[in-house]
Backbone as CSV, one residue per row, in Angstrom:
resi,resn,N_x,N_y,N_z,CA_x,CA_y,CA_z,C_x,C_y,C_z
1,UNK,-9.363,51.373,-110.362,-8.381,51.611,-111.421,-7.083,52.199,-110.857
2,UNK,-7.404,53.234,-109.415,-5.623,53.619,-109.205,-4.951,52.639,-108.822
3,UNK,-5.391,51.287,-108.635,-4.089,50.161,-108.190,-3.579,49.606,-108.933
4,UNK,-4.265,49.618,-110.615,-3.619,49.402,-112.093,-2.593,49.422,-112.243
5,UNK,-2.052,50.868,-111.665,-0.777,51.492,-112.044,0.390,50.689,-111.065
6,UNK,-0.422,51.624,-109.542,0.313,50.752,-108.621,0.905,49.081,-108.678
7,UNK,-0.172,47.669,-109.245,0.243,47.071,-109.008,1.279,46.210,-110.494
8,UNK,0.521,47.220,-111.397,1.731,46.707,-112.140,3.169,47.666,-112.569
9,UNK,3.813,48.387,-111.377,5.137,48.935,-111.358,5.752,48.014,-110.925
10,UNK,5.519,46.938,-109.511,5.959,45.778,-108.891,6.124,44.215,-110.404
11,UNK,5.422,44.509,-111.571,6.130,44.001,-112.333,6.811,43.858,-113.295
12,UNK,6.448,45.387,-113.707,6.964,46.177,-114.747,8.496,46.593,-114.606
13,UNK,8.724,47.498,-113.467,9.576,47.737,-113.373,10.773,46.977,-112.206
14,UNK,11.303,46.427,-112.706,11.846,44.875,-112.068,13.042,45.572,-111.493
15,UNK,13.644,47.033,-111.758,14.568,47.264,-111.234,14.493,47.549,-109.529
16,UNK,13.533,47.916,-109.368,12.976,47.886,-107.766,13.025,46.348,-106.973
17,UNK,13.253,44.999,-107.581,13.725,44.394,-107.159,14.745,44.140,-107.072
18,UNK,15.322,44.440,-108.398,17.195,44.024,-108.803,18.168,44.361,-107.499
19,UNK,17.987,45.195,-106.892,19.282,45.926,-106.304,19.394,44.548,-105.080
20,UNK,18.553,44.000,-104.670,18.418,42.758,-103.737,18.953,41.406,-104.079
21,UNK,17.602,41.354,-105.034,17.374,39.747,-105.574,18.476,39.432,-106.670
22,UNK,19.323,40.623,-107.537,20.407,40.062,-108.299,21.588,40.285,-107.530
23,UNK,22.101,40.775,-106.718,23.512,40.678,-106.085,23.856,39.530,-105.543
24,UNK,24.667,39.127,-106.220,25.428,37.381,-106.099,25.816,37.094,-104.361
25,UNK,26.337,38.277,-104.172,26.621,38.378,-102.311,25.320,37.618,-101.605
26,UNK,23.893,38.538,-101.571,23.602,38.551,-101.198,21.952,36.756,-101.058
27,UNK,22.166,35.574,-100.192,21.274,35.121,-101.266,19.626,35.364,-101.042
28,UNK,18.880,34.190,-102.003,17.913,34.418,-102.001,16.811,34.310,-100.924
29,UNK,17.352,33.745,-100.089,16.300,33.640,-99.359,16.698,35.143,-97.851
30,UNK,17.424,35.193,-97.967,17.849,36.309,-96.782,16.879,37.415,-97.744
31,UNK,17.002,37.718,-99.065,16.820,38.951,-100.051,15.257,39.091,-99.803
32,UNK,14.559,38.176,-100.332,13.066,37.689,-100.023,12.694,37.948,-98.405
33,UNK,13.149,37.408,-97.468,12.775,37.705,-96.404,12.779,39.320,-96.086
34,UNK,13.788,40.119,-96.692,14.099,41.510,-96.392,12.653,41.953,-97.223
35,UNK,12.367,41.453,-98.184,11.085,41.977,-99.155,9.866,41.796,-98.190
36,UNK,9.564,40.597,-97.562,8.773,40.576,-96.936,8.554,41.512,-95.824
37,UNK,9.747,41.918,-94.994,9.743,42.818,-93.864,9.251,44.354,-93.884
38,UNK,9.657,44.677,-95.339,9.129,45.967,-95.845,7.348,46.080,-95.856
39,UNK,6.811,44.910,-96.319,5.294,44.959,-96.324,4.589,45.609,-95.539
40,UNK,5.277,45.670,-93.986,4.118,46.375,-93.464,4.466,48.207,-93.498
41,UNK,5.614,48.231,-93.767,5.742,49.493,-94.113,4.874,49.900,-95.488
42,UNK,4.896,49.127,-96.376,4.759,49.839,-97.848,3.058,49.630,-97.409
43,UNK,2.350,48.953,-96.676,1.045,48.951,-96.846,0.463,50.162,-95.601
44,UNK,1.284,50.650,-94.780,1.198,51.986,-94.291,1.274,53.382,-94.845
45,UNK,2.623,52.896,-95.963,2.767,54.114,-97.156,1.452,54.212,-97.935
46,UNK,1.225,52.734,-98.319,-0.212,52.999,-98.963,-1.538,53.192,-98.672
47,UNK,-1.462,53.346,-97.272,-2.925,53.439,-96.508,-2.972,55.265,-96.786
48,UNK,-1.558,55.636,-96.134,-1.206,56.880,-95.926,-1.395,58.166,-97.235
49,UNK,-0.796,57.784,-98.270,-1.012,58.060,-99.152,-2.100,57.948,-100.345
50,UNK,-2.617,57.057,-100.344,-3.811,57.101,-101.497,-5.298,57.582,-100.337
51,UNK,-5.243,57.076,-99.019,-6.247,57.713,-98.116,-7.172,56.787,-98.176
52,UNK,-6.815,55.040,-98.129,-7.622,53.921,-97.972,-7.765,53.320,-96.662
53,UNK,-8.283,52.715,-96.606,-8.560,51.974,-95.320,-7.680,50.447,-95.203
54,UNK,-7.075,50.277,-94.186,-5.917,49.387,-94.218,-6.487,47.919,-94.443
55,UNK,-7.412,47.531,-94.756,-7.685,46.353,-95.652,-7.539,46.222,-96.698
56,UNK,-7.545,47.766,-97.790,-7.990,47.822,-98.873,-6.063,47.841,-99.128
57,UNK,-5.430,48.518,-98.489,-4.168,48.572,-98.240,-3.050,47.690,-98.286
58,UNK,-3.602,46.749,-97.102,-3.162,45.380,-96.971,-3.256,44.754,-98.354
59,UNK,-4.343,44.022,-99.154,-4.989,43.779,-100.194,-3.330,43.789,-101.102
60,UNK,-3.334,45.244,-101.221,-2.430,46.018,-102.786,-1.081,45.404,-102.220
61,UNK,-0.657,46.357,-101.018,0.742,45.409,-100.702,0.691,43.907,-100.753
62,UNK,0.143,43.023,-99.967,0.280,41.898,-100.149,0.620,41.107,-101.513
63,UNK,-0.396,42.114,-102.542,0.173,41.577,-104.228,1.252,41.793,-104.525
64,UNK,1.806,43.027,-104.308,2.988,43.223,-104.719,4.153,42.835,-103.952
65,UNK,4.352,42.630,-102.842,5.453,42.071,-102.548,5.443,40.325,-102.352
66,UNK,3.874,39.635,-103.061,3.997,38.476,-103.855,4.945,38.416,-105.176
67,UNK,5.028,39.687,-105.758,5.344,39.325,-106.911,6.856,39.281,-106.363
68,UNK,7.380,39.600,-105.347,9.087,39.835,-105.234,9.433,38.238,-104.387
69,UNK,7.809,37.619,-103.593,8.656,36.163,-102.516,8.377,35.381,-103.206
70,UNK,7.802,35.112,-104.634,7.162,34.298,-105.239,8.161,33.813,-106.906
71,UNK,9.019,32.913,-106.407,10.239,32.662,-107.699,9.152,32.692,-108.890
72,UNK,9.656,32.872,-109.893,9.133,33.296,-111.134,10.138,32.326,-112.161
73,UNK,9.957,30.976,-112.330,11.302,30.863,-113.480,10.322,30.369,-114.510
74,UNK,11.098,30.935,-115.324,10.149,30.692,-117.222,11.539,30.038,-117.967
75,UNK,11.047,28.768,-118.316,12.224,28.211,-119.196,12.241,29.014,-120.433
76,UNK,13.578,29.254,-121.041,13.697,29.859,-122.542,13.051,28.838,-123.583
77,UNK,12.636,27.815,-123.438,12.129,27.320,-124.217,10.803,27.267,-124.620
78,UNK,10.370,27.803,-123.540,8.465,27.881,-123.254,8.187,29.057,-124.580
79,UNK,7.169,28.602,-125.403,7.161,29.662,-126.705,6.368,30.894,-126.119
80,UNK,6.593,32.251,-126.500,6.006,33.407,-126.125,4.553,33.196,-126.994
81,UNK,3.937,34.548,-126.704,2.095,34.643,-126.988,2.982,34.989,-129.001
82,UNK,3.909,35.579,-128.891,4.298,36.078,-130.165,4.585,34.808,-131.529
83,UNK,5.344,34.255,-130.586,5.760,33.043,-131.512,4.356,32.576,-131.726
84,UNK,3.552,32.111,-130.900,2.488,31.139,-131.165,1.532,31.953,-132.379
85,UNK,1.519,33.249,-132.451,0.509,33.918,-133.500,1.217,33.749,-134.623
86,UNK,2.393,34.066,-134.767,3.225,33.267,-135.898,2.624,32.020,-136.760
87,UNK,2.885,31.314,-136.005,2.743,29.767,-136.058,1.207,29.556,-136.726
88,UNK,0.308,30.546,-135.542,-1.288,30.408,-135.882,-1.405,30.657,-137.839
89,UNK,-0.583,32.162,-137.579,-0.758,32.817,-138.938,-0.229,32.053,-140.392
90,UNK,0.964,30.625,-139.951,1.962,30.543,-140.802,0.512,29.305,-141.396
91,UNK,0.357,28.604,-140.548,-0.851,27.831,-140.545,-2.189,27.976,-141.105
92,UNK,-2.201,28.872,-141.225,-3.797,29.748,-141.298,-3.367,30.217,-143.594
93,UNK,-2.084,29.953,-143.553,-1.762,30.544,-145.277,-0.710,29.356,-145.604
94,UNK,-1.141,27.649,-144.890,-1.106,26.894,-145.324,0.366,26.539,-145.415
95,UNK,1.062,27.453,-144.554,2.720,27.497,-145.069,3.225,26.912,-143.673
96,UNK,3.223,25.731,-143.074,3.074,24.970,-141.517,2.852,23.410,-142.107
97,UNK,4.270,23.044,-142.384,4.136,21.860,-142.568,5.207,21.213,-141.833
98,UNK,5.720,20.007,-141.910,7.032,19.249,-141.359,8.273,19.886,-141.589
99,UNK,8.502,20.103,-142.925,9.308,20.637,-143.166,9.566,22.015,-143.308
100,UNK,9.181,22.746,-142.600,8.902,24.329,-142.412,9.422,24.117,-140.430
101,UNK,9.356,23.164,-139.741,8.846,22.933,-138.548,10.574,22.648,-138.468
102,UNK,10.928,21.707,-139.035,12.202,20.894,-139.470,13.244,21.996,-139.294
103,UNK,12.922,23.228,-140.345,13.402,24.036,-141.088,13.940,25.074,-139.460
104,UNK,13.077,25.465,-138.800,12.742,26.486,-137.742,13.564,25.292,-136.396
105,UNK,13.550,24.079,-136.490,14.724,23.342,-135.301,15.881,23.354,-136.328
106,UNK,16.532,23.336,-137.153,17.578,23.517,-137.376,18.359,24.608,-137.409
107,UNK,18.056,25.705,-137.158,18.280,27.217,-136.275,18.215,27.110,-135.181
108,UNK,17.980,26.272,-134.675,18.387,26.125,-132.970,17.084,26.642,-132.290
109,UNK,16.469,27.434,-132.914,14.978,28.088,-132.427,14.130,26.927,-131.891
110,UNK,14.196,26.226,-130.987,13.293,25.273,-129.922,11.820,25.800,-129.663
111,UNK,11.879,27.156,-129.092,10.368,27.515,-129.221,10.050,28.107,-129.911
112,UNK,9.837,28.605,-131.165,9.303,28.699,-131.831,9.001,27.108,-132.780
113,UNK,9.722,26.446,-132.940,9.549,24.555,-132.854,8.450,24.273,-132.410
114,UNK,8.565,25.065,-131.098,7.204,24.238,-130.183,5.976,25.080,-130.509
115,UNK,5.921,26.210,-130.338,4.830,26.999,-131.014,4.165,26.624,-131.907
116,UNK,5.224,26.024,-132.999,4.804,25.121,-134.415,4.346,24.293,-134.010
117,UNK,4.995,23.528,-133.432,4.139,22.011,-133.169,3.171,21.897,-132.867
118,UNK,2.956,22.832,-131.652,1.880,23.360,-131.311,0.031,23.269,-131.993
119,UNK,0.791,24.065,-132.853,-0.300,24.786,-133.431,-0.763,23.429,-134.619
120,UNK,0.308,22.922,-135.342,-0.013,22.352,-136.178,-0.386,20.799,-135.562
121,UNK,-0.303,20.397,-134.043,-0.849,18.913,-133.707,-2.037,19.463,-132.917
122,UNK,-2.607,20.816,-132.664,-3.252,20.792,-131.323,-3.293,21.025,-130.165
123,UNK,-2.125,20.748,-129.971,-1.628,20.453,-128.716,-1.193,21.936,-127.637
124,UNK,-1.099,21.849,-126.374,-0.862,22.745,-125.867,0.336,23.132,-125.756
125,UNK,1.390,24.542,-126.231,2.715,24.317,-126.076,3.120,23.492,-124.511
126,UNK,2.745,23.743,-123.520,3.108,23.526,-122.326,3.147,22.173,-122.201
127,UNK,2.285,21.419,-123.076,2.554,19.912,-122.908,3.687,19.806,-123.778
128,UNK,3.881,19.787,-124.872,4.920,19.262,-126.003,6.298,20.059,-125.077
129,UNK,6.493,21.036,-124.611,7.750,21.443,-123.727,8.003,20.735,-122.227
130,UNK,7.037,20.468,-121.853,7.350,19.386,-120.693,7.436,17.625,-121.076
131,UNK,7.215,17.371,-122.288,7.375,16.321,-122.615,8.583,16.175,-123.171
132,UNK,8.747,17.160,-124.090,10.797,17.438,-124.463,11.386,17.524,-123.652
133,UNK,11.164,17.911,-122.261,12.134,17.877,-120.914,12.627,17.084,-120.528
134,UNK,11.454,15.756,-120.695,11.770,14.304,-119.963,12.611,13.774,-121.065
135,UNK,13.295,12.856,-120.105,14.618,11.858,-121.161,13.950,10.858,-121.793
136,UNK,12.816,10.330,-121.732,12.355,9.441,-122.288,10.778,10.382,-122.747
137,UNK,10.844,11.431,-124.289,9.662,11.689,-124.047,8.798,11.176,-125.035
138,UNK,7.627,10.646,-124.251,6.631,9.484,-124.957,5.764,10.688,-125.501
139,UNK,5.443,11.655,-124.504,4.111,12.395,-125.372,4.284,13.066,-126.880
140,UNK,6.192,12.756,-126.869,6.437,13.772,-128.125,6.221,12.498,-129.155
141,UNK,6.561,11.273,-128.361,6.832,10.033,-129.840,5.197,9.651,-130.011
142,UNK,4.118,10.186,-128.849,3.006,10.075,-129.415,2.313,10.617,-130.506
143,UNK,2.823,11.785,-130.114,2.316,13.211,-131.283,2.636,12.641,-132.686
144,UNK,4.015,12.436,-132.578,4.249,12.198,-133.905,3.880,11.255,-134.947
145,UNK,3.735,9.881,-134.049,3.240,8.672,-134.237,1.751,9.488,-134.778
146,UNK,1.144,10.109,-134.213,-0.104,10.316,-134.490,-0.033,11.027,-135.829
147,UNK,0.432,11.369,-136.000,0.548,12.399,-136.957,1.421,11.985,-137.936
148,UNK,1.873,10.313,-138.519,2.713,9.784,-139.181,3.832,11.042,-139.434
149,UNK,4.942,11.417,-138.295,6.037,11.926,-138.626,6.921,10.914,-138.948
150,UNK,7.695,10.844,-139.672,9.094,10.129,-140.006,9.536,9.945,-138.797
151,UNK,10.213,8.669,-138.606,11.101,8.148,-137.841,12.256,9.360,-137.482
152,UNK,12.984,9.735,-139.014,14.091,10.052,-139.093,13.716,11.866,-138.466
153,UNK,12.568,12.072,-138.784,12.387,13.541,-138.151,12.454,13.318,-136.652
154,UNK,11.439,12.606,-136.277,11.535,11.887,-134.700,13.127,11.898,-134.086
155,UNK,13.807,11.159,-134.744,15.280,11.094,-134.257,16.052,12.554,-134.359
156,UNK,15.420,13.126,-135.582,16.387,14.812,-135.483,15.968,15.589,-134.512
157,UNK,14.587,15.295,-134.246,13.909,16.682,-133.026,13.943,15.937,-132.112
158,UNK,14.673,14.533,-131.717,15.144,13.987,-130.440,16.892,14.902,-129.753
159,UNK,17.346,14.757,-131.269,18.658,15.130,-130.641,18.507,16.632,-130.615
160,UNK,18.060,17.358,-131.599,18.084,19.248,-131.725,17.474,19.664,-130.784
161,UNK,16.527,18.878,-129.838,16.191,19.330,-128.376,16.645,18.599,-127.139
162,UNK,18.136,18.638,-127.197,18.908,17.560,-126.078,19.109,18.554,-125.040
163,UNK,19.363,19.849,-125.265,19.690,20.382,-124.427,18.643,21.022,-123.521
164,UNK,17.783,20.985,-123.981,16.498,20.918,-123.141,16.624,20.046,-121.999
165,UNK,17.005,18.899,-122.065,17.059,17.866,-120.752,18.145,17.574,-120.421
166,UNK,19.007,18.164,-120.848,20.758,17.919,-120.359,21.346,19.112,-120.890
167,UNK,22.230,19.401,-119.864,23.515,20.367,-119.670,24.524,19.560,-120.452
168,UNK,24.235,18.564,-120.325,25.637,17.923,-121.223,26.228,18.014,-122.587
169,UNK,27.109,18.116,-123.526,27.071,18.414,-124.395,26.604,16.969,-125.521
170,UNK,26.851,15.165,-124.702,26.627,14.153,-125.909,25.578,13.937,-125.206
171,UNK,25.037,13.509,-125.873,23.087,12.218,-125.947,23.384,11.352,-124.857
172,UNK,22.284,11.118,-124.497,22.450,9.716,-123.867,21.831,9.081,-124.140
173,UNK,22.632,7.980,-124.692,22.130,6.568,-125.792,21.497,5.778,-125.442
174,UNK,21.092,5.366,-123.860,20.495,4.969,-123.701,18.794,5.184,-123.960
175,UNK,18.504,6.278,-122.907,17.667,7.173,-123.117,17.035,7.288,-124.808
176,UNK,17.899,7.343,-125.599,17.753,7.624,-126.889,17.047,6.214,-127.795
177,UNK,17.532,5.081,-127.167,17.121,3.668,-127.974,16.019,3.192,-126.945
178,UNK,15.989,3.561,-125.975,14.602,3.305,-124.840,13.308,4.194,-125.980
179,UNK,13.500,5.583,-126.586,12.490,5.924,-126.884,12.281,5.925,-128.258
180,UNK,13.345,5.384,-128.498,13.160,5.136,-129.890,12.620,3.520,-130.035
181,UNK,12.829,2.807,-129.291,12.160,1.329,-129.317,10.503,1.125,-128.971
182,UNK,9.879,3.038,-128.024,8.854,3.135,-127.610,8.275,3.312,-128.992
183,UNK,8.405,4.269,-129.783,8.243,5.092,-131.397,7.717,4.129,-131.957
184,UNK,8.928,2.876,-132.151,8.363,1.424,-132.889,7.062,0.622,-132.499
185,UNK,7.021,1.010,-130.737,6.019,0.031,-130.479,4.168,0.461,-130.241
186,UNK,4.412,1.861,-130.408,2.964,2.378,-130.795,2.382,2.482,-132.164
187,UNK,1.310,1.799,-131.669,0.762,2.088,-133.105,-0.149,3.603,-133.836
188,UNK,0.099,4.055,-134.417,-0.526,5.180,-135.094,-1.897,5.867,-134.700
189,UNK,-2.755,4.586,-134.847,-4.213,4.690,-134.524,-4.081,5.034,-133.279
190,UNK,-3.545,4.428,-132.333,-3.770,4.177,-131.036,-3.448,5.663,-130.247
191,UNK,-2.154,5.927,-131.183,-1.959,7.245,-130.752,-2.151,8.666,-131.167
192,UNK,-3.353,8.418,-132.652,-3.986,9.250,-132.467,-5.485,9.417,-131.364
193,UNK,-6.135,8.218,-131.144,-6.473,8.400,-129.906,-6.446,9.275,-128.579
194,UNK,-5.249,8.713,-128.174,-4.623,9.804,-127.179,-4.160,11.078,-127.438
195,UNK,-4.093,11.865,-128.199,-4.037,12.683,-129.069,-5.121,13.618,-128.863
196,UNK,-6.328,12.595,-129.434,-7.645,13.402,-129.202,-8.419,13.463,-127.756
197,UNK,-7.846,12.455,-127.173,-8.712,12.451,-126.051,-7.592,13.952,-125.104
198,UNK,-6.173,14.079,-125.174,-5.789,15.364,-124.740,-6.299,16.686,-125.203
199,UNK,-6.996,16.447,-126.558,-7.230,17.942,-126.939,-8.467,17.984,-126.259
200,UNK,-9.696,17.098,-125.953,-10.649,17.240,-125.652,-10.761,17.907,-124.275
């Protein structure tokens, strides 16, 4: 239990990395390498101090100055544990429908969107957000297909999540009639199928 503490200050308190890893001067990979160099110091501090034996030592440092060489990027779109109990709860009192879902992308709110979607197809957020990523995304025109969504919803939560896959500010039309010609050419059944065979 005393490495509880120890190893979650290395993620808790992120300012012990900041002074490195955020200075624009300095970059990332020089910053990281300096993190790494400290290890064998901090696993001497920690042999020294808690009065372990330098395996047990090694062990603790090694985690923690994983957590500083080891990039960490979380898209803003990926839904939190919070949103998704939401979603569970909004679902659970019957109030999680299309248009509640509709309602929550037209606020610009993307994940909590996906949380919804989530919850109300099955599906794992992590798939329905890596499938909104791609420019052509089939797993989303599957879902929906499966789940007789409207065309016209299909086309709104095509464009209200553009920026998910582009920096750009217009659509790309191509992209856009490629997956919208896919939409037309699945059939329902077929893709509830696939549907179920992902949840399984």
């Amino acid at each position: 239990m005393r490495w509880v503490f120890w190893g979650g200050t290395a993620k808790e308190h992120d300012d012990i990395a900041r002074p490195l890893l955020m200075r624009p001067e300095i970059p990332e990979d020089l910053a990281r390498k300096l993190y790494r160099h400290v290890g064998k110091e901090l696993q001497e501090y920690i042999s020294a101090f808690f009065g372990v034996n330098d395996r047990e030592a090694q062990a603790v440092a090694d985690e923690i100055i994983l957590e500083f060489v080891t990039p960490q990027t979380v898209s803003v779109f990926m839904p939190t544990e919070k949103m998704i109990n939401e979603a569970t709860q909004k679902a659970s009192l019957k109030m999680l429908g299309m248009d509640d879902m509709m309602e929550t992308l037209n606020k610009g709110d993307i994940a909590s969107f996906i949380a919804q979607f989530s919850v109300y197809t099955g599906l794992s957020s992590k798939k329905i957000h890596d499938s909104l990523k791609l420019s052509c995304p089939k797993g989303m025109a599957i879902a929906c297909r499966a789940f007789r969504i409207q065309k016209t919803d299909f086309v709104k939560i095509f464009l209200q999540t553009h920026r998910m896959r582009s920096g750009r500010r217009q659509v790309d039309h191509g992209s856009m009639l490629d997956i919208l010609q896919y939409f037309d050419r699945i059939r329902p059944e077929s893709a509830l199928r696939i549907i179920r065979s992902e949840r399984s």
